[in-house]
PASEBA-1860 file (N, C-alpha, C; in nm, 3 decimals):
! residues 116
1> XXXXXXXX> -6.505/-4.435/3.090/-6.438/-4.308/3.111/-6.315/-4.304/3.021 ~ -6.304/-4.233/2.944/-6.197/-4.151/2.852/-6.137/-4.095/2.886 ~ -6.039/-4.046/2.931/-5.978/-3.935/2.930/-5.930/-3.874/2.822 ~ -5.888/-3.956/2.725/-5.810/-3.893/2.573/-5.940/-3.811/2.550 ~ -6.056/-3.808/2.578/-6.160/-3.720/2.518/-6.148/-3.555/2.572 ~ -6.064/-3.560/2.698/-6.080/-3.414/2.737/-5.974/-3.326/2.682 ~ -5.991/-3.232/2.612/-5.895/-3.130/2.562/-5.847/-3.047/2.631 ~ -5.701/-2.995/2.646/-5.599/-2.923/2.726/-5.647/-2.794/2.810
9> XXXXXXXX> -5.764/-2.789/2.697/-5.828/-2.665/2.802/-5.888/-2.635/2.871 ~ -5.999/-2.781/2.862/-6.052/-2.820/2.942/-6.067/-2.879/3.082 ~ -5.900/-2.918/3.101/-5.819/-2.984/3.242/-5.792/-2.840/3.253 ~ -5.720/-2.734/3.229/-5.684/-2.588/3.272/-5.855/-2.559/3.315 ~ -5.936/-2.562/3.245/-6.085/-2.515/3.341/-6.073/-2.556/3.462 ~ -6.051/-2.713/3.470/-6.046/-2.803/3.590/-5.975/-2.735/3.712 ~ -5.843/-2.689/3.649/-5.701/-2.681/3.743/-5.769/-2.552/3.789 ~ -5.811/-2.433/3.705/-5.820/-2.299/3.718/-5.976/-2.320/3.801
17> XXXXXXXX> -6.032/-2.346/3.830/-6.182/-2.440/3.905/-6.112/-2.471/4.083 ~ -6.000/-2.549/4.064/-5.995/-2.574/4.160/-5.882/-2.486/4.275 ~ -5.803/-2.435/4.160/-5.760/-2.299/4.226/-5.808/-2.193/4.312 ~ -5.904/-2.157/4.249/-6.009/-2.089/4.266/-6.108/-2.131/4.388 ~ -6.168/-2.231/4.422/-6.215/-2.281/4.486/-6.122/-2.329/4.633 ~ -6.075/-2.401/4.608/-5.948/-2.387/4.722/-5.946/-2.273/4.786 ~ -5.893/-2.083/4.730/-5.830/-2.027/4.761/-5.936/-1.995/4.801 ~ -6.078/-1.951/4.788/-6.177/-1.857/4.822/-6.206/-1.950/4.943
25> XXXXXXXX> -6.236/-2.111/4.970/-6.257/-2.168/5.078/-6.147/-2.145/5.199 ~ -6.040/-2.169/5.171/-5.912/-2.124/5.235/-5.946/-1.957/5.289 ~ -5.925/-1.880/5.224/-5.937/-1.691/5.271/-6.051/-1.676/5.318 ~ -6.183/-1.687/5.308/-6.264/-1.635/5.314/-6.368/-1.670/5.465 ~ -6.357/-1.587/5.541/-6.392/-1.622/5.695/-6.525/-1.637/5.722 ~ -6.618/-1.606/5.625/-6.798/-1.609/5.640/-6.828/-1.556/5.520 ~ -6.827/-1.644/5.455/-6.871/-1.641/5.302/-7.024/-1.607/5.260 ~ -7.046/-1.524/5.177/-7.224/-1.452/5.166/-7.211/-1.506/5.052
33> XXXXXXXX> -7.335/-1.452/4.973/-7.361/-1.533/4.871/-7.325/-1.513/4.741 ~ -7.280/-1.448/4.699/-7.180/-1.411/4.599/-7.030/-1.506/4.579 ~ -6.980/-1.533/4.727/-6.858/-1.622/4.747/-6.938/-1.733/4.720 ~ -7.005/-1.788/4.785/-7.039/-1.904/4.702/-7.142/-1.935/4.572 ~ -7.178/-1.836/4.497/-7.201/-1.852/4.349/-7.073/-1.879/4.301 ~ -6.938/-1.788/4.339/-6.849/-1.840/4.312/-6.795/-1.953/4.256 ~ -6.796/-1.982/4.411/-6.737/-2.134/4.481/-6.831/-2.251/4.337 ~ -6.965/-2.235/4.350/-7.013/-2.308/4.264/-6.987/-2.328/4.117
41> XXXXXXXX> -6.944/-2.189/4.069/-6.914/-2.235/3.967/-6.757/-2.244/3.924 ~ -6.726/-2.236/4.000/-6.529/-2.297/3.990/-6.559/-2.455/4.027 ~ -6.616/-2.501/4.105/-6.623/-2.663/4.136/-6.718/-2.695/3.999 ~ -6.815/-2.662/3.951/-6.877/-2.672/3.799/-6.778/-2.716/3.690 ~ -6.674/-2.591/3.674/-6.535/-2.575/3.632/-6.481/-2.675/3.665 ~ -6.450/-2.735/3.801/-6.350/-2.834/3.838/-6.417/-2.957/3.777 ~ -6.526/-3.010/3.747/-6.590/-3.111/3.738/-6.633/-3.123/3.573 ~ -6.602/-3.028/3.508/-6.543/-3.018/3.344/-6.506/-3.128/3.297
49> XXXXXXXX> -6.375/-3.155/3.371/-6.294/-3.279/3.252/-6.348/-3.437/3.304 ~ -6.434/-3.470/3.447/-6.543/-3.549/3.455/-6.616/-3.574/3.320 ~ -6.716/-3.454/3.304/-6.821/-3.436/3.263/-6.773/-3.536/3.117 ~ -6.677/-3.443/3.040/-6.606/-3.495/2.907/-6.542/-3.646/2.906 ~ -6.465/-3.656/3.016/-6.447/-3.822/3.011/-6.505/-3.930/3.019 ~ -6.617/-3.888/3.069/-6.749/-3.929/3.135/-6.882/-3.979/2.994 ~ -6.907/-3.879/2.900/-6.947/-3.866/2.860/-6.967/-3.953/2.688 ~ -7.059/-4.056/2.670/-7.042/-4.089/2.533/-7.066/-4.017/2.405
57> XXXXXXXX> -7.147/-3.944/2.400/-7.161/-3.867/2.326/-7.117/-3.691/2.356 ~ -7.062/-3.634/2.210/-7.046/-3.491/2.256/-7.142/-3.401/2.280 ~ -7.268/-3.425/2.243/-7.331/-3.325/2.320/-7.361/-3.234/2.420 ~ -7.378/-3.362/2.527/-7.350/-3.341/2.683/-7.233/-3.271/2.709 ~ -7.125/-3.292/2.675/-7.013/-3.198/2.705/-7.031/-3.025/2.644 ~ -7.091/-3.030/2.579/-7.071/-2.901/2.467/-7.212/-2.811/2.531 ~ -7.305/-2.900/2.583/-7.396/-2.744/2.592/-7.357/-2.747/2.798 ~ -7.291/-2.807/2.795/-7.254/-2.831/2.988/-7.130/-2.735/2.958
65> XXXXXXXX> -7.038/-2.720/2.906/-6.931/-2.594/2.855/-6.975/-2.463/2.784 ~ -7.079/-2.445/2.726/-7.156/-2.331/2.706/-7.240/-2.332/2.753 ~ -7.325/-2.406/2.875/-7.404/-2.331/2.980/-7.301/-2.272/3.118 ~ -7.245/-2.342/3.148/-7.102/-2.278/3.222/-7.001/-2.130/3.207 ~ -6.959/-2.155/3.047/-6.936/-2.009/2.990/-7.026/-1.898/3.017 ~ -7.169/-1.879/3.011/-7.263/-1.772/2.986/-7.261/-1.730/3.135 ~ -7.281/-1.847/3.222/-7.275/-1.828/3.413/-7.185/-1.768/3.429 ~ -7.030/-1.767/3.399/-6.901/-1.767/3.484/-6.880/-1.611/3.379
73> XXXXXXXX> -6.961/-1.580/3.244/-6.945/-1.449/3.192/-7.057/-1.367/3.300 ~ -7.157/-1.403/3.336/-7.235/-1.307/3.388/-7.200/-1.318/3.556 ~ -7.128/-1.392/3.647/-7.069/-1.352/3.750/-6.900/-1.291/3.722 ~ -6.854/-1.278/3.596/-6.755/-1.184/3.608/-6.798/-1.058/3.574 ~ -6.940/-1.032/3.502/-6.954/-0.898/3.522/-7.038/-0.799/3.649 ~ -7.044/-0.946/3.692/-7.096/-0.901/3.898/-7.000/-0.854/3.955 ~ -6.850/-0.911/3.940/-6.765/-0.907/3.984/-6.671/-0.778/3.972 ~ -6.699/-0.743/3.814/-6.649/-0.624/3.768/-6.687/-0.493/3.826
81> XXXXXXXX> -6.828/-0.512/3.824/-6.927/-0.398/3.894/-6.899/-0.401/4.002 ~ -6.852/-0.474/4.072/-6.843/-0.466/4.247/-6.680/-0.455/4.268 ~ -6.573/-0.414/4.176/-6.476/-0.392/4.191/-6.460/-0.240/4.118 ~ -6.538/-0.238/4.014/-6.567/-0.101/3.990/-6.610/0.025/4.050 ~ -6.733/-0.049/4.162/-6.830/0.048/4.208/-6.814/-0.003/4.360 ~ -6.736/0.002/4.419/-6.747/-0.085/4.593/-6.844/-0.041/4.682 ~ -6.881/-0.116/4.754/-7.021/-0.053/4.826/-6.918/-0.010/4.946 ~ -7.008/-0.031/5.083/-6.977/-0.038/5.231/-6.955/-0.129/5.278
89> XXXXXXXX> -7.010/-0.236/5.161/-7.008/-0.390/5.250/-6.857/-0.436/5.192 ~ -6.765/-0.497/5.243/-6.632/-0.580/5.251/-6.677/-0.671/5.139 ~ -6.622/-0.719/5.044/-6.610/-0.831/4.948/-6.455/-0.901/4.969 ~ -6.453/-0.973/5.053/-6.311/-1.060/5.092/-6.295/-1.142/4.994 ~ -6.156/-1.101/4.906/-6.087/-1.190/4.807/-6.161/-1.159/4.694 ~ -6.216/-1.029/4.688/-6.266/-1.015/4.525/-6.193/-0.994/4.437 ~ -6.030/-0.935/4.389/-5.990/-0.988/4.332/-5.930/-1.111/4.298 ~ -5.910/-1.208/4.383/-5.922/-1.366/4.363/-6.012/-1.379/4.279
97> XXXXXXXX> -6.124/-1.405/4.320/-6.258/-1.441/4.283/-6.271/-1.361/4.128 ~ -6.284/-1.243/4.104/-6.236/-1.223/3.983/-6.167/-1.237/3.862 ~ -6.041/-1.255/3.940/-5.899/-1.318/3.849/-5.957/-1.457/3.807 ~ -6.003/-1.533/3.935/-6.041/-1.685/3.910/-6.183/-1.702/3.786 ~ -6.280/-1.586/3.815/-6.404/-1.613/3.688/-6.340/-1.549/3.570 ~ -6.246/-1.455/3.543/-6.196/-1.416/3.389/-6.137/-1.500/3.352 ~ -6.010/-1.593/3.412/-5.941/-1.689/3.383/-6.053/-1.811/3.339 ~ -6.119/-1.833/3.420/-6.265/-1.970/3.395/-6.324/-1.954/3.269
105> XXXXXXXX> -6.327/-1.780/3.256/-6.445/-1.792/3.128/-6.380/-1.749/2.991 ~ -6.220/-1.715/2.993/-6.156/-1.730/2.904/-6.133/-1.807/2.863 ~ -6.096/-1.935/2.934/-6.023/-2.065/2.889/-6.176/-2.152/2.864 ~ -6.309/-2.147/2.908/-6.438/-2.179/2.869/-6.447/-2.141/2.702 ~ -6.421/-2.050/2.691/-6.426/-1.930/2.555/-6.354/-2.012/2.461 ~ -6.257/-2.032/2.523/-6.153/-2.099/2.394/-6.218/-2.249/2.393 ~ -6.246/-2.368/2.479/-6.310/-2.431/2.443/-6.396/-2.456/2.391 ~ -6.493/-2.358/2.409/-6.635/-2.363/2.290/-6.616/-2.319/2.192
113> XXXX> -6.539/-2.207/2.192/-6.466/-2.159/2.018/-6.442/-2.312/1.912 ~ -6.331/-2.374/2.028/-6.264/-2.480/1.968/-6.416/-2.593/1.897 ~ -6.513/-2.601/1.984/-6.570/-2.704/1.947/-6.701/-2.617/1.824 ~ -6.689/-2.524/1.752/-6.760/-2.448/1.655/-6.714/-2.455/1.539
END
């Protein structure tokens, strides 16, 4: 295990992973399934700078950070739509949960940028 291998943005995935995860487990009184696609992929997120320290070769890190990116882009545009368009049904802590997947898949963004 390395740690010098994980890059700054990659511990902010971590931190911003576990933020996220924390707060939605913490608020959220009966979580459906959307909260925990969430939940899953902020702990995914949290388990980032693992994956990289972990890892001997870069491969494994690089398509595990751009299969992550494409997930955490297509549940922020679940997220968007359901803050855009609100149903009847309650979404508890969707802007959390929001704030937490734009922040995830920005700072994802800049990591895979970085490694291109």
């Amino acid at each position: 295990m390395k740690l010098s291998r994980v890059h700054p943005a990659e511990w902010l995935v971590g931190l911003i992973g576990l933020i996220v995860a924390f707060g939605l487990i913490r608020t959220v009184s009966s979580p459906g399934t959307l909260h925990l696609i969430v939940i899953l992929v902020a702990m995914s997120g949290l388990a980032l700078p693992v994956v990289v320290a972990m890892s001997a070769k870069t491969n494994v890190p690089i398509v595990y950070e751009t299969f992550l990116w494409i997930v955490s882009c297509l549940v922020s545009l679940v997220l968007v739509f359901k803050a855009l368009f609100p149903s009847n049904v309650v979404f508890e802590s969707g802007y959390l949960a929001l704030a937490g997947m734009l922040a995830i898949s920005f700072t994802l963004w800049l990591s895979v940028r970085r490694e291109s």
